[in-house]
N, C-alpha and C positions, 0 to 999 in steps of 0.2 A: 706600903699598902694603904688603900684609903679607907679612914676611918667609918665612914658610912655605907661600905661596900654590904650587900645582901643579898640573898637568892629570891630572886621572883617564880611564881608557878607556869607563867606565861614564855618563860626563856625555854631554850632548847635543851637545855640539860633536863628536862623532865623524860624520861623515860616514855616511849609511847610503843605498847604492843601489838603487832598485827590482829587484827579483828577474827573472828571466827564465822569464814564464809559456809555459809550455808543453806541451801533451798528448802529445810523444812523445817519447823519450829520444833524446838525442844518439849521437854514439854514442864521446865519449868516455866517456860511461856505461856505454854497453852492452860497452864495452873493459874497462872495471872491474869491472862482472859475474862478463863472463867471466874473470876472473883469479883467482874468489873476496874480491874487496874487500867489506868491510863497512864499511857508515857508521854511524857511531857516534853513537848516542842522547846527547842533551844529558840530565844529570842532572836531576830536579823536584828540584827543593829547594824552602823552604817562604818564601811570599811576602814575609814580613818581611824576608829578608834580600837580596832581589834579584839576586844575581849569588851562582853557586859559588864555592867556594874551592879549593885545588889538593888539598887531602884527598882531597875526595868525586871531583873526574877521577882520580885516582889508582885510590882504589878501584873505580870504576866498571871502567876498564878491563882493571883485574887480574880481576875477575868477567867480564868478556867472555873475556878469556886462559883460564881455568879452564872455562869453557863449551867453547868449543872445541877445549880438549883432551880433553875429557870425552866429548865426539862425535867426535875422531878416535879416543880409546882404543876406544870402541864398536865403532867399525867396523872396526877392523882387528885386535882382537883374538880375533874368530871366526876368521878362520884364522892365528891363528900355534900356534908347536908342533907336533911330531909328531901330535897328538891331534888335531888343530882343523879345521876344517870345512876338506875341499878348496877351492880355484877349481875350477868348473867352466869349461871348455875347450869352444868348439864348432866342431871344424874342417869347414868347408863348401867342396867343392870348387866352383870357378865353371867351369870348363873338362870339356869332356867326355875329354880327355888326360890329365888328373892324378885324383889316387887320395886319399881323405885317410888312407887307413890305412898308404900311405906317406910323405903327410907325418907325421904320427905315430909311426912307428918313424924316419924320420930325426930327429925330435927325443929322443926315446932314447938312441939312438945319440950326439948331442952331451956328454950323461952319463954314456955307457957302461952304456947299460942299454937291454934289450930285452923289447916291451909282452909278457907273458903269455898274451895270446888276444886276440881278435880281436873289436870291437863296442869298447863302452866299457871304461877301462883306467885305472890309477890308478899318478899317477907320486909317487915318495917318496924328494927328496934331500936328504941331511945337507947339502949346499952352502948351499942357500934356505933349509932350516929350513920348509921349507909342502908341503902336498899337491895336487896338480893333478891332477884328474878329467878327460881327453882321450875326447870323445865322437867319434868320426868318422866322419861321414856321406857315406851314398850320393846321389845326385842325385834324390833326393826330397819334393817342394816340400811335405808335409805335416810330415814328420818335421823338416826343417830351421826351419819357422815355430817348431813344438813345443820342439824345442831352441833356439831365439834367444831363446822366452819367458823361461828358466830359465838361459841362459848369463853367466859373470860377463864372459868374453872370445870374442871369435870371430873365428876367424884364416879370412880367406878366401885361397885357394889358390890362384893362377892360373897360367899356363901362358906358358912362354917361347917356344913353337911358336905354338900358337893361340890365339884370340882370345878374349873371353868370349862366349858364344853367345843367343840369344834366353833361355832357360832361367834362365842367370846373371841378365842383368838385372830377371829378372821377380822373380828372390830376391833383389836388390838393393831393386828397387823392397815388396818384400810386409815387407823387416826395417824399412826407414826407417818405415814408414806404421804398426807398431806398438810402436816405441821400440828405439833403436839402444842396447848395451851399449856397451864397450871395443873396439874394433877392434883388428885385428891385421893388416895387409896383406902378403903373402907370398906368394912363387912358387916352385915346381918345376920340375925337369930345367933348369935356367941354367945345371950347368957340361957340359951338351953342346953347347953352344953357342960359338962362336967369341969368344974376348977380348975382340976388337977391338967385337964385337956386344953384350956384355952391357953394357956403361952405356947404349949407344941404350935396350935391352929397358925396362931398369931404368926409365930416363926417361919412356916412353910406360906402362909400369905406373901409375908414381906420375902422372901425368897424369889417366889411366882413373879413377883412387882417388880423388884430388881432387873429381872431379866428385862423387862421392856424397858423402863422406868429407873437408871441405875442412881438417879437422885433421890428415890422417896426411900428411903428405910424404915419408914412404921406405916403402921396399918389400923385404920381406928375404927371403935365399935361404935356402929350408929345409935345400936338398942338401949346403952348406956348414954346418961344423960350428961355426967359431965363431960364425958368423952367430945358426945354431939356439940355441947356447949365449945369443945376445945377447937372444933372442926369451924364451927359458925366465927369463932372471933378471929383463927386464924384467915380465912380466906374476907374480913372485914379490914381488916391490918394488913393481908398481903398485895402487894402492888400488881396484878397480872402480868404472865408473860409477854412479850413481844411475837407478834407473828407478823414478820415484815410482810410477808406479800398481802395481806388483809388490810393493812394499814393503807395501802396505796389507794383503795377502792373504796367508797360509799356503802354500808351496807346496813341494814334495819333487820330487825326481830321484830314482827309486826305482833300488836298485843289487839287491836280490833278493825274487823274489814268493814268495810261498807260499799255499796252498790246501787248508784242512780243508772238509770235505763237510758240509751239515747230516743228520744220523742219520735225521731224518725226512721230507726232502726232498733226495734228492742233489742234484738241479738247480742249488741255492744253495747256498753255505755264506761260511764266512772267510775275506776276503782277509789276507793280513799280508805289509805292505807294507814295507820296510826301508830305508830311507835317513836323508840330514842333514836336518833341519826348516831351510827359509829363510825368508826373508820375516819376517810378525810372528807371534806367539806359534799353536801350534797346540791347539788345545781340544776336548775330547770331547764337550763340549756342541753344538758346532756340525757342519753336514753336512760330507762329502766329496765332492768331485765327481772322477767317471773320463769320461774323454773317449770317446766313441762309445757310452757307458752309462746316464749320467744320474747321479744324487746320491743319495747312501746315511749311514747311521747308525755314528758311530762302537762298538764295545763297548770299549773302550778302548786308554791309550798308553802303550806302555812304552820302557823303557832295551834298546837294542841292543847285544852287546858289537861292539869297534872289531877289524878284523883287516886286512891288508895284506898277503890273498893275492890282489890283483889284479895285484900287478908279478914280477916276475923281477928281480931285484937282482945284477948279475955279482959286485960283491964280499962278495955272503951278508952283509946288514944283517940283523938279527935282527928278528922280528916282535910287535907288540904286541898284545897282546887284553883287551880287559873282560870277565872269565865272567859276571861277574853279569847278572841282569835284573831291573829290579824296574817294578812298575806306577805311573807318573809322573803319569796323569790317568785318570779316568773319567768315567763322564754324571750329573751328577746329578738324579733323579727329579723330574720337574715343570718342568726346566729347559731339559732337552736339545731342538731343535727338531726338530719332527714331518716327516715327508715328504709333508703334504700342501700341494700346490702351488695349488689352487684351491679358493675360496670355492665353498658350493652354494647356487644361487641359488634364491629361493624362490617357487616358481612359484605358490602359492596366492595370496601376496600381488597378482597382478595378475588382472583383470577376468579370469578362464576356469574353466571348469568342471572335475571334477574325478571321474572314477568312486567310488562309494561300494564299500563292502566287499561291500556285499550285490548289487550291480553286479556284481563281479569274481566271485562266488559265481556266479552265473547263467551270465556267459558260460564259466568252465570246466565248467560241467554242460552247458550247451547241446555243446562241444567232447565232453565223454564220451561224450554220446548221439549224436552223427556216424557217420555209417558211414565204418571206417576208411583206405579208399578215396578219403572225402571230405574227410579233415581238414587243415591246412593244410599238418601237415610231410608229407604225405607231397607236395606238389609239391616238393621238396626233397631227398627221401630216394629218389625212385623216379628211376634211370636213364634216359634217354630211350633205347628201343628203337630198333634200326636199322630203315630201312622196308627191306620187300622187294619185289621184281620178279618179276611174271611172265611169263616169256615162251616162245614157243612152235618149240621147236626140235625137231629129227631127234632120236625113239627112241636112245639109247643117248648119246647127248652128255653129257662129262661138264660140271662147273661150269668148267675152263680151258677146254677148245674151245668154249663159250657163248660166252665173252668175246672169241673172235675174231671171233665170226659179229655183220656189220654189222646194226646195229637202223638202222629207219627214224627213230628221234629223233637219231642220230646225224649223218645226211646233212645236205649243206651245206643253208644255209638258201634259196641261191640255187634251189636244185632242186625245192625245197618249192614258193619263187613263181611258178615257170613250170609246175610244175603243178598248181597250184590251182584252178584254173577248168578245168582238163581232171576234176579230181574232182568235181567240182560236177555233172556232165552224164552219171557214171557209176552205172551200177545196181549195187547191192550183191553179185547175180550175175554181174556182169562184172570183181569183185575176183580178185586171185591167189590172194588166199587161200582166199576161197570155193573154188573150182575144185580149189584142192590138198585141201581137206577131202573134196570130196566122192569124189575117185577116189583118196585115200589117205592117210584120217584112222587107219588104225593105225601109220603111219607116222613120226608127230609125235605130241608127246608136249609138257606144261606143266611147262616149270621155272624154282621160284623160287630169286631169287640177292639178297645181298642190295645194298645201295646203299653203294658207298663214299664215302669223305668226298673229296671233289674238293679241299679248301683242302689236304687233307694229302697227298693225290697229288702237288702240284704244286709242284716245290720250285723256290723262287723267291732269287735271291743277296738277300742278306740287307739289303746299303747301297742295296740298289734300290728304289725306289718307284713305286707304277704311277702312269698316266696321271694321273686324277682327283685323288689326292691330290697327287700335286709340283704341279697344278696350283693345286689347295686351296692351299696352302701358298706359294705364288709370290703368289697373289691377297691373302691375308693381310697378307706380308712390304709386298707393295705399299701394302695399308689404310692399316697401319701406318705408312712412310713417309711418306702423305700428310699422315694424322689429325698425327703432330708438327709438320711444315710449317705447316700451318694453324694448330695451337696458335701457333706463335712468330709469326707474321707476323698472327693474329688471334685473340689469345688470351679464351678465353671467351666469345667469340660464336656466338648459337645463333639457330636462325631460329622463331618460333612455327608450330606445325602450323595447317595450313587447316581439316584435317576434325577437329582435336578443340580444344576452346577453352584459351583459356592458363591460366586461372584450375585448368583439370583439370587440363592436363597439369603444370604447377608448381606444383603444388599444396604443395606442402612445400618451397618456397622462400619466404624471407621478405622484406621490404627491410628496408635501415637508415638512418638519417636519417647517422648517421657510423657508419662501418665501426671506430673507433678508440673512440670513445663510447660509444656506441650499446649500454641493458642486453640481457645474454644469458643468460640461467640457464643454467647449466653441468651440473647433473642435469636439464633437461629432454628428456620422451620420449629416454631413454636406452635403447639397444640391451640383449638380456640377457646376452650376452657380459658388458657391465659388472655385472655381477652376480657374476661365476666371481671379478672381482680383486681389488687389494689397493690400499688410499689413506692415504697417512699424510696427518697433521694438518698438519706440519710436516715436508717433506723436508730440507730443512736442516740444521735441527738432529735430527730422527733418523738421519741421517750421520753427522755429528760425535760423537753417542752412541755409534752400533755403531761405530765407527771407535777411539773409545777405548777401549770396551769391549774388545775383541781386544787391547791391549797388555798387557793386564792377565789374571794367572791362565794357566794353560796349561801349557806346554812351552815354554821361553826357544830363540830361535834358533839354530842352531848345532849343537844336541843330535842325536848318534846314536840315532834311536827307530828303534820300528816300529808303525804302524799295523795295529789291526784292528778291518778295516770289516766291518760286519755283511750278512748278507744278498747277497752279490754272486752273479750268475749265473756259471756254470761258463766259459760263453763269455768271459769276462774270460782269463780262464788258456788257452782253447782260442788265440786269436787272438793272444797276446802271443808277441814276437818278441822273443830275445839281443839282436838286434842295433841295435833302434829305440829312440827314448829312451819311457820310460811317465812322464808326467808325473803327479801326483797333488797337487789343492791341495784348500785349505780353502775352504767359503764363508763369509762375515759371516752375521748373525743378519739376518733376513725374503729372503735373496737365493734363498732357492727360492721366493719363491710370484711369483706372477704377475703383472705389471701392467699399465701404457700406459707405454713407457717411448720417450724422445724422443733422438734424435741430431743430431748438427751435422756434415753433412757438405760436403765438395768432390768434386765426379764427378771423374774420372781423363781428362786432356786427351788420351791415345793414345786413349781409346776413343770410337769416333764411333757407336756403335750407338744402339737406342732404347730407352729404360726407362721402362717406364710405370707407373705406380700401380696397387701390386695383383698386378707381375709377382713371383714366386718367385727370392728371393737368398739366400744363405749369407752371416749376421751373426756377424763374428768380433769379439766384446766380449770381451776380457781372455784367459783361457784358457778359453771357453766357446765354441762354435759352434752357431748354430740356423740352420732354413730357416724364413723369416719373409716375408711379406705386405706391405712396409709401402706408406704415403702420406708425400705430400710435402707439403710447406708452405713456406710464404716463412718466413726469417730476416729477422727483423725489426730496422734499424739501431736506431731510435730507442725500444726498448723494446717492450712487447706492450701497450699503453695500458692504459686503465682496464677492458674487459670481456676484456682475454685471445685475444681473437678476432686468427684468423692466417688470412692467403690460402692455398688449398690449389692444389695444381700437378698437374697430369694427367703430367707426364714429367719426369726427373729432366734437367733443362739444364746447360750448360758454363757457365762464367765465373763462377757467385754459389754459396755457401753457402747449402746447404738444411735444412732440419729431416726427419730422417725420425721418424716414430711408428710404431710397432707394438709388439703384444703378447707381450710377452718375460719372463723373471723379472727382477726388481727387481735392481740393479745400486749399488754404492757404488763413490767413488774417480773420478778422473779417467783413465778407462780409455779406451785406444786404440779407435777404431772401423774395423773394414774389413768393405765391401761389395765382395762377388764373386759369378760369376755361374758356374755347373758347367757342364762340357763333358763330350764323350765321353771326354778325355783326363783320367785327376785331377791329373795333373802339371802343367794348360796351364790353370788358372781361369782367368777374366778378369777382372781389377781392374776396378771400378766405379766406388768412391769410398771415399775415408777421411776422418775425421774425430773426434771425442771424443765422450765421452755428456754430455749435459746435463741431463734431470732424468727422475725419474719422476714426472709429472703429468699426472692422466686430467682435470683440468681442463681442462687446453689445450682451448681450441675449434681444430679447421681446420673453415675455413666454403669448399666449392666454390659459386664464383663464376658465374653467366651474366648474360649481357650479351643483352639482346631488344633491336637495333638496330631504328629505322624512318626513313626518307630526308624532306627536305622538302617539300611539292608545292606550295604556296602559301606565301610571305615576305612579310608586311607591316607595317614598324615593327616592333615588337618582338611581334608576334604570328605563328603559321606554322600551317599546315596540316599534318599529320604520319599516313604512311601508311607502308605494307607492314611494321606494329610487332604491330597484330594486325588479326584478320581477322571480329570480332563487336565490336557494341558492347557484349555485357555485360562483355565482355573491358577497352574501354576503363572503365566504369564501374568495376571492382572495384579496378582500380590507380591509381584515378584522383588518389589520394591519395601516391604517389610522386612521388620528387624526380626529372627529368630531367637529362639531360647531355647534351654536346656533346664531339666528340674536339678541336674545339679550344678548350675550355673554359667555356662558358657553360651556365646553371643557367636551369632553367624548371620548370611543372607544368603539368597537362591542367589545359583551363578547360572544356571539353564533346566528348561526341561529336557524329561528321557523319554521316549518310547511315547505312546499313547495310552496310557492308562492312571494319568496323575504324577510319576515318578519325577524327582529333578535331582538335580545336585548343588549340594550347599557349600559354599566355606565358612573354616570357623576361627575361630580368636589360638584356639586351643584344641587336640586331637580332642574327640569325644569318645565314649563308650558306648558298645551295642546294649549294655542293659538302659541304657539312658533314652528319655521320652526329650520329643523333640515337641516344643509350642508355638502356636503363632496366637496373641493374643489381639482381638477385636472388640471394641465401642460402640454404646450406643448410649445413648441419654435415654432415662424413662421419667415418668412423671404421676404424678400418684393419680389414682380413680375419685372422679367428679362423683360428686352423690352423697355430700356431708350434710344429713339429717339433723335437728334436734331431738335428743332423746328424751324419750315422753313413758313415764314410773309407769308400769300397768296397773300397781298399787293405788295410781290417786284417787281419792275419793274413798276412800274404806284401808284399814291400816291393819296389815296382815303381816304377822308378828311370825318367829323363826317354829313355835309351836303350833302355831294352825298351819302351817304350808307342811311340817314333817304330815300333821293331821290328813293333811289333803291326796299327801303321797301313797 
């Protein structure tokens, strides 16, 4: 044996055990995750030499070290220094008993310092070495979403008296569903409260908190100053959460607006917007979008100076300021995107006609020579005249005592019918009135009065509805009620009409031999709607483009600018309120035009209403809101097969993930999706569903489904009789070439028609059973309803809180 013989770890004697396959993570995994653990990449090295050496693990992991310090220096070096971008604060009271502009000054107070004015406030201690922007809001479910968007932390407030009210958890429920920041959990007025009582308080807080919130286990008192003190250094020390879909976008906390008038149109002119640039790089090439307005044109971005006249400082810190300004970015020509949102579709190119010039010539000549009287605007221009009355009263009567004197159209109608047939049998000399003419017609006299409008006479309480229509409307609700019923318990089944043949009436239904297979041309007979939008080649990767593109060139984050947008209506500055936050972001390059753009949602398990395809929702994507149209469709587990084709849904159901589609602008990033439904209250939306966006793709087929059931009449062997499916035999002939089904499985096809009343005969794979429904299922592609508004707060301009609207009710 040789002397220097040894076992290596690299030889095959080393034992090696099979792996543990599996598609879900354990969840010692998912413990690791969360903790920020990184698993570390085995070095390539190069085949000859088959195993690393301790050099290359060495270096590898010191490059992993220097990465991630390079990403924490990043992220936390935007706010340090006096100079450097605040935290944004968003204090949200939950209770209708506490105030957040007194939690607010209590935490001042723990620094010896008192907020300057009232709305948003700007804290600045030598202690931290950081600046904290405290936003604090009223009970206003618009204004709070808007600030959660843009908050780095948000301290909810609650109450040692009461409890959190319907209100609270619906702003519980609207932060979770479009990404939660930093939390801060904290209560007011605890030290009025009995000793002995505050750690119960405390206990069932952090209880409350847990349920949304299963990270934060304590609950701090703001009214107590070390406490506040503990709250101020932790959120100066803590690094913000990550909210990936906000990172991707440009977006500002405006701290002061400003408004030049255009010389030739006062209407519009310049906004200039003034805040910290957050999120990724902001560029003058790309739009601006203002909420309740729509998206506008940069003219360009400059340097803001820095001043720290938002606090009051008791021991007189000295204030810093930047004089300078200088221009950081502009548009460059041919570069900057346009504000048009939709393609214009070209109508020549399809089969219609078209007036010629010398067409148009004629009929405005035939217009000239109309008599003016006759021409079309003046049905438009001309008043409608009130009609007059005349009637025949006592010499000297003026137009008020007319109106007391009873007319016979007035009298009950009862009176009318008992004496109608006494009228009938009388001589026109035997009337009152005759008789009064003739022995004293200078007596009486004709005067006309004119007719007033009876709808505006008659004022009616306003939440009241008449008869017919609550009735209307009960009958509807009831429709309604049914038609889902029937969706769930028999979905897609339709019955074929007697009096018109099926071939007509489905006529734009198709079969498919597989609904997963089965080719579908994706531009066939396409709606002209699709004409107005927009189709990348590759969505995918033109994401990943505009996506990179934005990190690059700009205004680096952090930066004190000021925006000015071009073009903005005056009603921008009319409606803005001190006290609300105005958010202002960037869009990516193509997100204003228009597309098909698709969602993944889950409907909201409190709400038991009924939502159909087609009904009118407010689409909250990212920091954008639209009132949109959409349809449903099946989520599909096992992929969208070979032709793309997806089942379409009549009503948005509980328990599965749906696709919604509708016509929106083009959307990048993995952004939050919430569906809500408007009420008469703006503070009391009704959640619907949330979910993420998934792509913009006008390919997607959704095909609506029916299902022409017919029962068995005759079972023999594997042949059947098959009737009430249609009710002609040309009906049977035309489909005769579809695949049959069974609901409990079995597969056939017509073999001929019987008789003249729809009957035919099938064969099947397998005998069938007379309790068994016999289907023939039919396609059609649908597409969602044109008409995607922006949604415009009815709130703006005055801020109307969850306690003046109960007021109002």
């Amino acid at each position: 044996m040789s002397e220097h013989h040894k076992h290596r770890s690299d030889t095959k004697l080393k034992q090696a055990n099979k792996p543990f396959k599996s598609k879900h993570q354990t969840s010692r995994s998912l413990r690791d995750k969360a903790k920020g653990k990184v698993e570390r990449v085995s070095v390539k090295t190069q085949s000859t030499r088959g195993f690393s050496n301790r050099t290359d693990r060495r270096n590898t992991a010191r490059l992993l070290q220097q990465k991630k310090r390079e990403e924490l220096f990043r992220k936390t070096k935007i706010f340090d220094g006096k100079n450097g971008t605040p935290k944004v604060v968003a204090v949200v009271p939950l209770c209708p008993d506490v105030s957040a502009e007194d939690a607010v000054a209590n935490l001042f107070a723990s620094v010896d310092q008192v907020p300057a004015n009232k709305g948003a406030v700007l804290m600045t201690s030598d202690r931290f070495k950081q600046k904290l922007q405290f936003i604090p809001l009223q009970r206003n479910y618009i204004d709070i979403m808007d600030a959660a968007k843009v908050a780095d932390f948000i301290i909810f407030v609650m109450s040692a008296v009461e409890e959190v009210d319907k209100f609270g958890l619906m702003v519980l429920s609207g932060i979770q569903s479009q990404g939660v920041p930093s939390v801060v959990p904290a209560v007011n007025n605890l030290e009025g409260i009995p000793l002995k009582k505050r750690s119960d308080i405390k206990k069932s807080l952090v209880s409350f908190t847990t349920h949304f919130f299963p990270d934060e286990d304590k609950v701090h008192a703001l009214d107590n100053t070390t406490e506040g003190l503990n709250v101020l250094r932790m959120i100066a020390n803590q690094l913000p959460k990550t909210v990936a879909w906000r990172d991707t976008h440009s977006y500002m906390l405006a701290e002061t607006l400003d408004f030049e008038s255009n010389p030739s149109d006062p209407s519009v002119g310049t906004l200039k917007v003034t805040g910290y640039g957050r999120g990724t790089h902001f560029q003058a090439n790309r739009l601006i979008h203002l909420q309740n307005f729509g998206d506008f044109q940069l003219e360009k971005i400059t340097s803001a100076p820095i001043s720290h006249r938002a606090i009051h400082v008791v021991n007189n810190n000295s204030m810093d300021s930047e004089p300078t300004e200088t221009v950081l970015d502009t548009p460059v020509l041919g570069e900057q995107d346009d504000l048009a949102a939709e393609n214009e579709p070209d109508l020549l190119g399809n089969e219609q006609t078209w007036p010629t010039e010398e067409e148009l010539m004629e009929a405005e000549e035939r217009v000239r020579n109309m008599d003016p009287s006759e021409r079309p605007e003046q049905s438009f221009n001309n008043a409608p005249t009130p009609k007059k009355n005349v009637r025949r009263v006592p010499k000297g009567t003026s137009n008020y005592q007319a109106a007391w004197i009873v007319d016979s159209d007035h009298e009950s109608d009862e009176d009318d019918e008992e004496s109608e047939d006494e009228d009938d049998h009388m001589d026109d000399d035997d009337l009152p009135s005759a008789r009064n003419d003739e022995d004293s017609g200078e007596e009486y006299e004709d005067l006309e009065e004119e007719e007033e409008d009876t709808s505006k006479a008659e004022e009616v309480y306003e939440d009241e509805l008449e008869d017919a229509e609550e009735a209307r409307q009960y009958a509807e609700y009831l429709a309604r009620e049914k038609e889902n019923r029937e969706d769930m318990e028999f979905p897609d089944e339709v019955e074929a009409p007697m009096d018109v043949p099926a071939s007509v009436r489905f006529a734009r239904y198709r079969a498919l031999e597989s609904f997963r297979t089965s080719p579908w041309d994706p531009y066939e007979n396409l709606p002209l709607d699709y004409g107005r939008i927009f189709q990348f080649e590759n969505f995918r990767r033109t994401k990943h483009r505009v996506m990179n593109q934005a990190k690059e060139g700009g205004v680096m984050p952090g930066a004190h600018i000021t925006l000015h947008i071009a073009n903005v209506p005056r009603a921008v500055m009319d409606t803005y309120v001190q006290g609300r936050p105005f958010i202002v972001f960037g869009l990516l390059q193509y997100e204003h035009k228009m597309g098909v753009i698709n969602f993944v949602v889950n409907r909201n398990s409190e709400y038991d209403g009924v939502i159909k395809a087609k009904d009118p929702l407010v689409l909250h994507c990212g920091f954008r809101r639209f009132v949109v149209h959409p349809i449903f469709s099946q989520n599909s587990r096992n992929g969208k097969g070979t032709n793309n084709v997806h089942k379409s849904e009549r009503f948005l159901q509980q328990g599965r993930s749906t696709v919604v589609t509708v016509y929106a602008p083009i959307q990048f990033g993995n952004l939050p999706v919430v569906l809500t439904k408007d009420t008469e209250d703006v503070n009391s939306p009704i959640l619907v569903a949330t979910g993420t966006l998934m792509d913009a793709d006008p390919r997607r087929i959704v095909a609506k489904r029916i299902i022409l059931t017919g029962h068995p009449f005759k079972v023999h062997k594997r042949s059947a009789t098959i009737r009430f499916m249609f009710f002609n035999p040309d009906d049977v002939w035309y489909y005769k070439s579809v695949e049959l089904r069974t609901k409990l499985g079995r597969t056939g096809h017509i073999k001929e028609s019987l008789g003249t009343h729809g009957y035919f005969k099938a064969q099947w794979d397998q005998q069938i059973s007379m309790q068994d429904t016999i289907m023939m299922c039919l396609y059609k592609r649908v597409y969602p309803k044109w008409g995607t508004t922006l949604w415009v707060n009815p709130s703006a301009g005055a801020i109307t809180t969850a306690a003046e609207s109960m007021d109002m009710d």
